[in-house]
C-alpha positions as CSV (number, residue, x, y, z in Angstrom):
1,X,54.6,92.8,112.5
2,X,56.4,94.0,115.5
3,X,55.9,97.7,115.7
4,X,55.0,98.2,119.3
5,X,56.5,97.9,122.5
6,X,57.7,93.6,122.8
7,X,58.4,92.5,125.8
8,X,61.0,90.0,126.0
9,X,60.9,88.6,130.1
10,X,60.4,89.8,133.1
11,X,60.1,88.4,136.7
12,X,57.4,90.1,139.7
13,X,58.5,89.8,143.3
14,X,55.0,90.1,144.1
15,X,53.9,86.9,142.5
16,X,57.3,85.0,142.6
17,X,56.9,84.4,138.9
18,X,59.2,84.6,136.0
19,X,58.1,85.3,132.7
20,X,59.8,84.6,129.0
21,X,57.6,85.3,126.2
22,X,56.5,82.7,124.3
23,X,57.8,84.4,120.9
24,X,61.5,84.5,122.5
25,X,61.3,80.4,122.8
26,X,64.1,80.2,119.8
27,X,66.3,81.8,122.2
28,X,69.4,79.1,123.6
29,X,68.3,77.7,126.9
30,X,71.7,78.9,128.1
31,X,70.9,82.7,127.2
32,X,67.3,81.3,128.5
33,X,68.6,80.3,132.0
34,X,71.0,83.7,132.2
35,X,67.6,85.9,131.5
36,X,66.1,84.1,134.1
37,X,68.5,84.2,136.9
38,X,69.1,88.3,136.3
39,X,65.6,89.0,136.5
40,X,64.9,86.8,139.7
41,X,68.0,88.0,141.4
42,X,66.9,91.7,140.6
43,X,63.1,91.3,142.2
44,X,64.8,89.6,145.4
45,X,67.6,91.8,145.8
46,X,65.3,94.9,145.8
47,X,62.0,93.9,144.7
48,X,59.3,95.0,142.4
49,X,58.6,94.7,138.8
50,X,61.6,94.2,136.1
51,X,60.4,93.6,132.9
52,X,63.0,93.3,129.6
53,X,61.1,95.2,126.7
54,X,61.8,96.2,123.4
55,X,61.3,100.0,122.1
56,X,59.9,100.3,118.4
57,X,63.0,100.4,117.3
58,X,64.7,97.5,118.6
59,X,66.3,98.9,121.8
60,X,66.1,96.8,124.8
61,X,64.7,98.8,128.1
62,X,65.2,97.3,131.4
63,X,61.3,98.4,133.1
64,X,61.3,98.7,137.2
65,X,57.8,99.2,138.9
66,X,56.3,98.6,142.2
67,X,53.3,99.1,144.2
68,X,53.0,102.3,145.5
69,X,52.4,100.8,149.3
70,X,55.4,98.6,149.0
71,X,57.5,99.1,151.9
72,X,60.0,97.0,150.9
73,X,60.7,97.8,147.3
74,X,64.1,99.7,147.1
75,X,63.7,102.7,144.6
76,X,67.4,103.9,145.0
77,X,68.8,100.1,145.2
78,X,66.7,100.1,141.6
79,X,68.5,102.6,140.2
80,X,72.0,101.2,141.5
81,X,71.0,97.6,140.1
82,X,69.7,98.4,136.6
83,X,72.7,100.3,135.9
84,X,75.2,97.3,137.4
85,X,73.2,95.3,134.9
86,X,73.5,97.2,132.2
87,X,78.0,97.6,132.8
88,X,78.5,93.6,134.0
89,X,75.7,92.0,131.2
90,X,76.5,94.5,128.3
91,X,77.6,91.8,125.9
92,X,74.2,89.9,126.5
93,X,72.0,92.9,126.1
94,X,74.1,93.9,122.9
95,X,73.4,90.4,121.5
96,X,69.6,90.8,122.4
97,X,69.0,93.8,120.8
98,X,71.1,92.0,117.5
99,X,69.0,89.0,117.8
100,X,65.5,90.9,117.7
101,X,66.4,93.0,114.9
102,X,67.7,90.9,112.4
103,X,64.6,87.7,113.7
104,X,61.7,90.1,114.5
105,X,62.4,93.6,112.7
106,X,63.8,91.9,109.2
107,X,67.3,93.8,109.5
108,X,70.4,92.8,107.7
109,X,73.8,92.8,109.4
């Protein structure tokens, strides 16, 4: 079923919009609310695009873009900021990845 790229959230600093996919719904709101707030702290902090996707096999990828004309957007800031995601939030990504497998990708623990 899920054999492709998923994508879990993400938030646009473009758009001020935060996105959870609808398949991720199941999720507890307070997992929920912490997905939200990282994302939208991420765009303002140094703008862009961060999206939260899944790899085929059930890793989860934090995704930066931006608009090639955007002034604003902090490439090296990005870089600094994924990776201070990934050390403080390593638990929750951990758990992630364990939740999509064993829901989504039919692995047993």
């Amino acid at each position: 079923m899920y054999q492709e790229r998923v994508v879990l959230c993400g938030a646009n600093a473009y758009e001020q919009k935060y996105y959870l996919n609808e398949d991720f719904a199941g999720l507890p709101s307070r997992i929920q609310e912490e997905l939200k707030i990282m994302c939208v702290l991420f765009t303002e902090d140094v703008g862009g695009i961060l999206t939260l996707v899944y790899d085929e096999d059930g890793k989860l990828l934090l995704e930066v873009s931006a608009k090639e004309a955007d002034a604003f957007y902090d490439d090296i800031g990005s870089g600094l900021k994924i990776r201070q995601i990934q050390r403080e939030k390593v638990e929750l990504l951990q758990a992630l990845e364990m939740y999509y497998r064993v829901f989504f990708l039919g692995e047993t623990l």
